[in-house]
KEPAZA-501297 format. One record per residue (C-alpha): residue in three letters; x, y, z. Coordinates in steps of 0.2 Angstrom, whole numbers, padded with zeros to 4 digits, always signed. Each point is the difference from the previous one (the first is absolute). Layout:
AlaXYZ...
***
This chain:
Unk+0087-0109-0155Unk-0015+0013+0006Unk-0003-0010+0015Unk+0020+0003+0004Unk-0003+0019-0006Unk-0013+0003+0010Unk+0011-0005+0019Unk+0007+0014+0008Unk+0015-0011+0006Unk+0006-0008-0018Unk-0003+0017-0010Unk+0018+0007+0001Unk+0008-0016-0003Unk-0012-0003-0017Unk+0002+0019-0004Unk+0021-0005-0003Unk-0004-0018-0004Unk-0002-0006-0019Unk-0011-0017-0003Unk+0001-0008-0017Unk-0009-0014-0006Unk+0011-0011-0012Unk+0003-0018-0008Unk+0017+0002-0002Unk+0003-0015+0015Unk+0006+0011+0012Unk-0013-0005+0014Unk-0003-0020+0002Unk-0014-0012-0007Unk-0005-0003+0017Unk+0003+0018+0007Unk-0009+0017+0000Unk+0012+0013-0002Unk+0020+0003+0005Unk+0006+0019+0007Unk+0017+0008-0003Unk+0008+0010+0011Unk-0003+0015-0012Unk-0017+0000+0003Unk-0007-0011-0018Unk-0011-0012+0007Unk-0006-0012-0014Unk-0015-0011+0001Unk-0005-0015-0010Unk-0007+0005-0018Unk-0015-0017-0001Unk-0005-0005+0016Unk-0016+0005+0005Unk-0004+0008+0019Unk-0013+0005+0010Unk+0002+0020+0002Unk+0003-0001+0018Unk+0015-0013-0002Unk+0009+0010-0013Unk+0000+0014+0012Unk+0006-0011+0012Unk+0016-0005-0011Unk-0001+0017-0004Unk+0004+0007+0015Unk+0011-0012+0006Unk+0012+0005-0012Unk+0002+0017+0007Unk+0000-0007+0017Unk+0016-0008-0004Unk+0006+0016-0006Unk-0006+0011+0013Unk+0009-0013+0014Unk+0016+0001-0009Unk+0002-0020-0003Unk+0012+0006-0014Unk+0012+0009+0013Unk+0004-0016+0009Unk+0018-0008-0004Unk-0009-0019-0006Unk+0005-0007-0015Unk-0012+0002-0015Unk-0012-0017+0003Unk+0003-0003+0017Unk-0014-0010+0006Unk-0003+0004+0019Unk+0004+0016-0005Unk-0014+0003-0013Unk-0013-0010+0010Unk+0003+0010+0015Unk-0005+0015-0009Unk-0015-0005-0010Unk-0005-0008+0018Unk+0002+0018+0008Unk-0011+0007-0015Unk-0012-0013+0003Unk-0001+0004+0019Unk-0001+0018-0005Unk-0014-0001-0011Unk-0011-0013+0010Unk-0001+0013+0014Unk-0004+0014-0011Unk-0013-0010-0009Unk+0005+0006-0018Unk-0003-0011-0016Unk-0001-0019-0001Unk+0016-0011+0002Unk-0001-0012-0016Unk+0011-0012+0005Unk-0007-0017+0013Unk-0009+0004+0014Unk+0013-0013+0011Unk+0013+0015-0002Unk-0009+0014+0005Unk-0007-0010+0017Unk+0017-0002+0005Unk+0008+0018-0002Unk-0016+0003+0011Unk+0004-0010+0010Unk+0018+0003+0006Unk+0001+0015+0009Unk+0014+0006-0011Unk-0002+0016-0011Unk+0019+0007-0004Unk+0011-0008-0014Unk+0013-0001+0011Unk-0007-0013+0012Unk-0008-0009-0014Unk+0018-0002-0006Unk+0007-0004+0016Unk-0016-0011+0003Unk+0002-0010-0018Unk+0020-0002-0001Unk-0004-0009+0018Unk-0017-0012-0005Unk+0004+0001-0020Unk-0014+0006-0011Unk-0016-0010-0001Unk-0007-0003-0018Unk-0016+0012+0008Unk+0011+0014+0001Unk+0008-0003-0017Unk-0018+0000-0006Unk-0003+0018+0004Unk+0013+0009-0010Unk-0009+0011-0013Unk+0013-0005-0014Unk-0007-0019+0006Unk+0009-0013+0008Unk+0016-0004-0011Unk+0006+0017-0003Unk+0002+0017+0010Unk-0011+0014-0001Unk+0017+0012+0003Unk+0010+0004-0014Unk+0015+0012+0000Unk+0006+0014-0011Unk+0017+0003-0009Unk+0009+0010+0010Unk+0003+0017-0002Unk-0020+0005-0003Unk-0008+0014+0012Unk-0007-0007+0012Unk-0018+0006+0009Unk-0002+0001+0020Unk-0015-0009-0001Unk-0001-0005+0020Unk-0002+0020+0001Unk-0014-0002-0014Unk-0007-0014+0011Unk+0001+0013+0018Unk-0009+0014-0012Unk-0014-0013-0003Unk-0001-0007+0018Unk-0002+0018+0006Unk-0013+0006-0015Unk-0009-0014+0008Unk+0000+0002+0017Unk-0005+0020-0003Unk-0014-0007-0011Unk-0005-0012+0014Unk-0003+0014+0011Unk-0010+0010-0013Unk-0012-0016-0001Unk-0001-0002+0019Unk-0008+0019-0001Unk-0009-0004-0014Unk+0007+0013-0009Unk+0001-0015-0014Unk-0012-0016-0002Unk+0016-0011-0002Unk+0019-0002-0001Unk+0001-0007-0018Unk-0002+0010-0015Unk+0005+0020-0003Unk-0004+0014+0009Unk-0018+0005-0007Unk-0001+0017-0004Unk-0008+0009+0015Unk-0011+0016+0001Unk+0008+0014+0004Unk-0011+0004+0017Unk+0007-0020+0004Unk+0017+0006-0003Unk-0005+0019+0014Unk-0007-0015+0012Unk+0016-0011+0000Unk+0010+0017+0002Unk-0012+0006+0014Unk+0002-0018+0007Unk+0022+0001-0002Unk+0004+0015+0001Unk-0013+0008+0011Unk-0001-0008+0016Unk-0011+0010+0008Unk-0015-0005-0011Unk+0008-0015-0004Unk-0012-0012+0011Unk-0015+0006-0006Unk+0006-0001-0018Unk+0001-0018+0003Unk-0017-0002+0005Unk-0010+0007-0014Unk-0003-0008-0016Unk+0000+0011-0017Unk-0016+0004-0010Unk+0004+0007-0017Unk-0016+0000-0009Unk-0006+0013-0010Unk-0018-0007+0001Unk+0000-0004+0018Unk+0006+0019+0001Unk-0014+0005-0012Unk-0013-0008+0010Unk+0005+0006+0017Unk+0004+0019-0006Unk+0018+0001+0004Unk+0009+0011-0010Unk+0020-0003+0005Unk-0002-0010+0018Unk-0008-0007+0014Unk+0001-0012+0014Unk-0009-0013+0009Unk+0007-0004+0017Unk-0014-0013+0004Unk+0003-0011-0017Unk+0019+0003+0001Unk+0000+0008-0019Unk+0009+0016-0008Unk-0010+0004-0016Unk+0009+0010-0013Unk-0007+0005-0018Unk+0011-0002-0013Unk-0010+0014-0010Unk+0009+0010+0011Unk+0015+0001-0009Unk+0010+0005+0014Unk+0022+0000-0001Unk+0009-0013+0010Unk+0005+0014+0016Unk-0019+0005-0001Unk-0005-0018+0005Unk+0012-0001+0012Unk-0008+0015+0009Unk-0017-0005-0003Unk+0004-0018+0007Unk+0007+0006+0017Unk-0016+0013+0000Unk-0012-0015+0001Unk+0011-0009+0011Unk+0001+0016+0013Unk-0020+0000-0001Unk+0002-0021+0008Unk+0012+0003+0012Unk-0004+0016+0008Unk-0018-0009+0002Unk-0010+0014-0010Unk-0016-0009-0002Unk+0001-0006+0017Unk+0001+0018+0008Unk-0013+0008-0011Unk-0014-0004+0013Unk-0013+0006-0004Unk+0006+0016-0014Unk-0004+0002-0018Unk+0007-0013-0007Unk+0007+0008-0013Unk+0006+0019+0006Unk+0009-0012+0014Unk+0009-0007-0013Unk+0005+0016-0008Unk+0006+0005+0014Unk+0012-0015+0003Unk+0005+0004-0016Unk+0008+0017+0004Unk+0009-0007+0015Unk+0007-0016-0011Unk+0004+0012-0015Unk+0009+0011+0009Unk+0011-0013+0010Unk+0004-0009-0016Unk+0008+0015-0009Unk+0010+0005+0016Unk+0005-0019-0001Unk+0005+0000-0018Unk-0011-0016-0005Unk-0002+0000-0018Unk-0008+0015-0009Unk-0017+0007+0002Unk-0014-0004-0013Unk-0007+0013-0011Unk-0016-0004+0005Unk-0008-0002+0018Unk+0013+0007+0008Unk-0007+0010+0017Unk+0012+0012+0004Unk+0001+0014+0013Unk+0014+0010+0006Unk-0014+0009+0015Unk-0005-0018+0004Unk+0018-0007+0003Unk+0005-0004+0018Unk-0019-0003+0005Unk-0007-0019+0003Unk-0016-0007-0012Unk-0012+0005+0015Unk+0004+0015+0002Unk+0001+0003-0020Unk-0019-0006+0001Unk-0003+0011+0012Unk+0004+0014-0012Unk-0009-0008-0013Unk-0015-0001+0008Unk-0002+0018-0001Unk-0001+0000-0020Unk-0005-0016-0006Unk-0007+0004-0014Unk+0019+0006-0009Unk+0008-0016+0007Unk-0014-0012-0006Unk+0006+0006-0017Unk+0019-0005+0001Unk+0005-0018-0007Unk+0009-0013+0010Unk+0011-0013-0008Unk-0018-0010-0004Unk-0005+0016-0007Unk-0014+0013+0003Unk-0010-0002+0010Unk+0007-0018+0005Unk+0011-0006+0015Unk+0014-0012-0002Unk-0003-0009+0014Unk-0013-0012-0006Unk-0011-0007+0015Unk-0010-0018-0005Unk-0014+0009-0007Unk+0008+0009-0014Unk+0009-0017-0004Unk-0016-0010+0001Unk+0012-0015+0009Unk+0005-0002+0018Unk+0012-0012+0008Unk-0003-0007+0020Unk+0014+0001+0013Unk+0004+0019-0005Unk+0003+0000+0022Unk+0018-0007+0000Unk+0003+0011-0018Unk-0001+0016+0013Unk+0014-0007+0011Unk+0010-0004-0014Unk-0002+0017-0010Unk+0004+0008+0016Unk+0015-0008+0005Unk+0007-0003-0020Unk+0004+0019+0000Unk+0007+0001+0017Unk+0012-0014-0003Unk+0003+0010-0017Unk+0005+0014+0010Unk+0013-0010+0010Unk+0008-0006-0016Unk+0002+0016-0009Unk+0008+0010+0016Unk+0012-0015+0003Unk+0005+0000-0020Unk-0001+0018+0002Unk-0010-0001-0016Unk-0003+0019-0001Unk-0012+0015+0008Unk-0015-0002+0005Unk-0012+0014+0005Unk-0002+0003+0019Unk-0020-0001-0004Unk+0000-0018-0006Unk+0012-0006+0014Unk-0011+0007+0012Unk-0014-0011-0007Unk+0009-0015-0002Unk+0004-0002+0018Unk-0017+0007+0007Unk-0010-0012-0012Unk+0013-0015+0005Unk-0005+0002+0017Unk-0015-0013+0003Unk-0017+0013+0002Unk-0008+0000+0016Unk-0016-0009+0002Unk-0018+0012+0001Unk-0003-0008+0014Unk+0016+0002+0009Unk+0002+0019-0007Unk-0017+0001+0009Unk+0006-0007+0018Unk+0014+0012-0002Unk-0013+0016+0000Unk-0010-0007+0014Unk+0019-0001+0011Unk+0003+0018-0004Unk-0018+0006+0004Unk-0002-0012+0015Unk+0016-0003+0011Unk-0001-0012+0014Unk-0010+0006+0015Unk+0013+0003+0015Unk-0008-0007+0017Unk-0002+0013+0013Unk-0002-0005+0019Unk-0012+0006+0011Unk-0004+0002+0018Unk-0020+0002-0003Unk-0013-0010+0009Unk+0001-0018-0007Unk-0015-0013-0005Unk-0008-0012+0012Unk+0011-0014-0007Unk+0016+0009+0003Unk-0004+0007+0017Unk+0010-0015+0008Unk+0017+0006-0005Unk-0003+0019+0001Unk+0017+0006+0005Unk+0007-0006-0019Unk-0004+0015-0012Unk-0007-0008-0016Unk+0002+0006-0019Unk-0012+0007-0008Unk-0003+0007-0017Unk-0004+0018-0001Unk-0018+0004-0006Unk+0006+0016-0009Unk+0012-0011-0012Unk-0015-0013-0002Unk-0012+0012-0007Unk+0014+0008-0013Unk+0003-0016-0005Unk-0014-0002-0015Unk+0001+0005-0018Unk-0013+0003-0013Unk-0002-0015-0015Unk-0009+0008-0017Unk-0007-0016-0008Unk-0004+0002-0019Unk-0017-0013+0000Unk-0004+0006-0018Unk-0005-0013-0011Unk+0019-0002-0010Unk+0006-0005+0017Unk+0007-0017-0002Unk-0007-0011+0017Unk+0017-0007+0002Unk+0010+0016-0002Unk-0011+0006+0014Unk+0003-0018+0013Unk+0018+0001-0004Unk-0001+0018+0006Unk-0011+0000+0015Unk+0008-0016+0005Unk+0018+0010+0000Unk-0004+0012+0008Unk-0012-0007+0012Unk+0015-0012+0006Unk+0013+0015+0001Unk-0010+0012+0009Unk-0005-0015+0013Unk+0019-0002+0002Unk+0002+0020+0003Unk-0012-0001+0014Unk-0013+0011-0011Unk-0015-0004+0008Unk-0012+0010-0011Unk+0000+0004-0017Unk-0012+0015-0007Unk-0007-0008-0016Unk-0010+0008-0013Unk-0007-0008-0017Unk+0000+0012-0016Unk-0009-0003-0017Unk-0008+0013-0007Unk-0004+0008+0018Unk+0009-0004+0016Unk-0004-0013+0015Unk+0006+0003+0017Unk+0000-0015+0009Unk+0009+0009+0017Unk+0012-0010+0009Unk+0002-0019-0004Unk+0011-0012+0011Unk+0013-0005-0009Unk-0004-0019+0000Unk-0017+0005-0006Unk+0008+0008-0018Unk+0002-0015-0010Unk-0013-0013+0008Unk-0016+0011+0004Unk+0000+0013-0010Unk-0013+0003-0012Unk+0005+0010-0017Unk-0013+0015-0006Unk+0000+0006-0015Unk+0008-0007-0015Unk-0007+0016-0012Unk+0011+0011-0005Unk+0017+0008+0005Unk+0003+0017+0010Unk+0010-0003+0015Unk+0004+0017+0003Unk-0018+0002+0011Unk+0008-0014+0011Unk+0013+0010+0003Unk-0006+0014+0004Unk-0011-0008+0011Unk+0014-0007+0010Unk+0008+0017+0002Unk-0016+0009+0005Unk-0003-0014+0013Unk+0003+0007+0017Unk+0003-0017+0008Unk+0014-0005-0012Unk+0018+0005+0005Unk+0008+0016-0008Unk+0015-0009-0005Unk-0008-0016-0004Unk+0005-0007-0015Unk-0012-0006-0014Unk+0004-0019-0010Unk-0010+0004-0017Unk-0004-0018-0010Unk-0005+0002-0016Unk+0001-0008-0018Unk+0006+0018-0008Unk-0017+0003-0012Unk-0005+0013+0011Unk+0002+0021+0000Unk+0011+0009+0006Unk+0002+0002+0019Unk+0012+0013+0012Unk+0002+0002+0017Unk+0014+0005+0011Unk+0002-0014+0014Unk+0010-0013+0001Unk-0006-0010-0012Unk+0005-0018-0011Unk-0009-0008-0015Unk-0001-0021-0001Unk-0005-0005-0018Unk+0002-0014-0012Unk+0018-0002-0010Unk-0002+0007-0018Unk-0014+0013+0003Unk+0004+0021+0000Unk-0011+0012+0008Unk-0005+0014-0010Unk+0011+0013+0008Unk+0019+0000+0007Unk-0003-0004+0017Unk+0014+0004+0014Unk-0004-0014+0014Unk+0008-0017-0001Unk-0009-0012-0010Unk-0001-0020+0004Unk-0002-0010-0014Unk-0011-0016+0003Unk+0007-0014-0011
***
């Protein structure tokens, strides 16, 4: 009887069903039980089962009910009749894979075999070949009585096939729910669920633009795992795929809601990605105004007592520019408390975890575009407002980044156009003097000189060897390409190296590195702009690792340095990020 209680698909029909166990003769010495069309199934009072079996007769009872055998017009005892519905149960069963049949093994092979499954054709199928002694065999009420009784008339009668339709689609809905493994397994009740489970599957139903990334993470709710990492409410870990909540925290059920879609904006708006290089932690104070502010104007659950960053002055602005303004008084922000707590970041990098988990590359690529195809789904469901900010974020961040060193070609096109040919009527070479009356193209000699720039190379000793080969060899090969003939190249540690004009072919093959001290590039600099053979307007390409001081001038100017480091000032030139 549990094993029955526990299916989804037989519950209703065993919710208005009554089994009775009795010696009164009703069901046959050599049978198992009989079922009225009332719904009393009875079932033999001494005979001795296997617990699998009995759910098999079990459940064939209300399958007779559920498929309305009593509604048919045959007589009470009609032999095809009764054979052609225990056969359909039989059918039914063996696909679904419940209980155990009890009866010979002959008779279920051959309702496998025949390709049959509704009573009807059974019936048509029987009254045509006659009914075997195998299929007489597999009657639960054994093989010389039926298993379907009738009632007197007059008796309410129960729809049971809409029972039966409730069950099929309880079942199918909890199929689903295994499928997303929001349950370990169809059978058995619903488990009572946490309530941050229950703000995750609402996220994932009813919110489809964090719906995605909802899907992808798994839950941690452990007070000591909490305790041991220093998280007071939340945190996140994109790299491990896992949302840790405390359950100290006792927060109410719209509180976690809000607190879930927090972490999940920190993932999708690729926070920990775009820090590059800050402190780690005002960065993610910062993201936390911004997300903050757009989950109150989008009316996601309620707001946490605790480690809520809120500011009206810092609403419309983005997270850099909010640290920008942070940098100017650090020491009040380091003292505000994140959803971690104070002190803490939510965004949990490998470290802080003391775990890490390979292939985090095709991660990015799906963070990036699970929020952009959440986007689609929430404007085509019209799903309610979202702040102009975040849209704006979602498409620039769905757009695929540019590569450093294809940002880098694009500053040498704009600083170095193609050379336009000029013809000339002036004396020609020996080797041309043959065809003097064709003017030949030249390039101009005034163009030619203005075509160098000036290359700042951080050789101090944090300088990683294949930072600097990737970047001399980019820009060796570009500046070849650009017909830059010369490059002015000066070496800075703790004091600066002019090396005057290199070829360009020479910059990543001959060149030998001085220094490898310390860090001051702006001597280098200044050495370049005091140089009287170096173009006014000639740009300056500044490679560094970022640990270095602060440096200022007002040419045209770029810095090429690795992904992830931050120079210790806001600098207003591009930067190219080697990766």
């Amino acid at each position: 009887m549990h094993i029955v209680e526990e299916h989804p698909l037989f519950r209703p029909l065993l919710d208005h069903a009554r089994v009775w166990r009795t010696d009164d003769g009703i069901v046959p010495n050599d049978g198992w039980a009989v079922v009225f069309a009332d719904g009393r199934i009875f079932v033999h009072p001494t005979r001795r089962q296997t617990p699998a079996e009995w759910a098999y007769v079990v459940a064939s009872s209300l399958l007779h009910l559920g498929f309305g055998h009593f509604s048919n017009d045959r007589p009470y005892g009609d032999v095809p009749w009764n054979a052609a519905c225990s056969a359909s149960v039989a059918r039914f069963l063996r696909d679904l894979k419940f209980g155990k049949a009890p009866f010979n093994e002959r008779g279920s092979q051959l309702v496998a075999e025949l390709p049959l499954r509704d009573e009807r054709r059974w019936f048509a199928w029987f009254e045509q070949e006659g009914v075997s002694e195998a299929f007489v065999d597999i009657s639960i009420a054994g093989p010389t009585s039926t298993s379907l009784r009738p009632i007197a008339p007059g008796r309410a009668e129960i729809d049971w096939p809409r029972l039966l339709a409730d069950g099929v689609r309880e079942s199918a809905r909890l199929a689903v729910e295994v499928a997303s493994g929001v349950r370990p397994e169809l059978s058995g009740r619903r488990s009572a669920r946490s309530r941050v489970e229950l703000a995750r599957e609402w996220i994932m139903s009813c919110y489809p633009l964090l719906g995605g990334l909802a899907s992808h993470f798994s839950l941690i709710e452990d007070a000591d795992i909490c305790r041991r990492l220093d998280i007071g409410i939340a945190a996140v870990s994109e790299t491990l795929e896992e949302i840790y909540v405390n359950p100290a925290a006792a927060l109410s059920d719209s509180e976690i809601i809000f607190v879930y879609a927090h972490e999940l904006l920190h993932v999708g708006l690729r926070h920990g990605d775009r820090c590059e290089g800050r402190n780690a932690y005002l960065w993610n104070v910062a993201c936390d105004f911004v997300i903050n502010q757009w989950l109150l104007e989008m009316r996601v659950g309620t707001p946490p007592d605790r480690g809520l960053l809120l500011d009206d002055e810092l609403a419309g602005l983005s997270a850099e520019e909010i640290y920008d303004r942070m940098t100017g008084d650090m020491r009040t922000y380091r003292k505000l408390a994140t959803l971690a707590g104070r002190a803490a970041g939510d965004i949990l990098d490998d470290r802080t975890i003391g775990r890490r988990r390979d292939g985090f590359t095709g991660l990015e690529e799906f963070y990036r575009s699970a929020l952009a195809r959440g986007y689609d789904l929430h404007r085509e469901q019209d799903r309610g407002y979202l702040p102009a900010g975040l849209v704006e974020e979602i498409r620039s961040l769905a757009q695929p980044p540019i590569d450093w060193d294809v940002a880098l070609a694009q500053w040498f096109d704009e600083r170095f156009p193609p050379l336009e040919k000029h013809r000339t009527f002036a004396r020609l070479s020996r080797r041309q003097s043959s065809t003097p009356e064709i003017p030949r193209p030249r390039w101009s000699s005034v163009e030619l000189e203005r075509r160098t720039f000036g290359i700042v190379l951080d050789t101090s000793g944090s300088m990683d060897r294949e930072l600097l080969g990737k970047a001399l060899g980019a820009v060796a090969s570009y500046a070849a390409a650009r017909d830059v003939t010369a490059v002015r190249l000066v070496f800075c540690d703790a004091r600066a190296y002019d090396e005057g004009y290199v070829p360009v072919e020479d910059i990543a093959t001959r060149v030998r590195i001085k220094g490898r001290g310390g860090t001051v590039l702006q001597p280098g600099i200044d050495t370049l702009e005091r140089a009287r053979d170096f173009p006014a307007n000639g740009p300056i390409l500044m490679i560094t690792d970022g640990y270095c001081d602060t440096f200022a001038t007002r040419r045209d100017h770029a810095i090429l340095m690795p992904a992830g480091a931050r120079l210790p000032f806001t600098p207003r030139a591009p930067i190219f990020r080697v990766r």
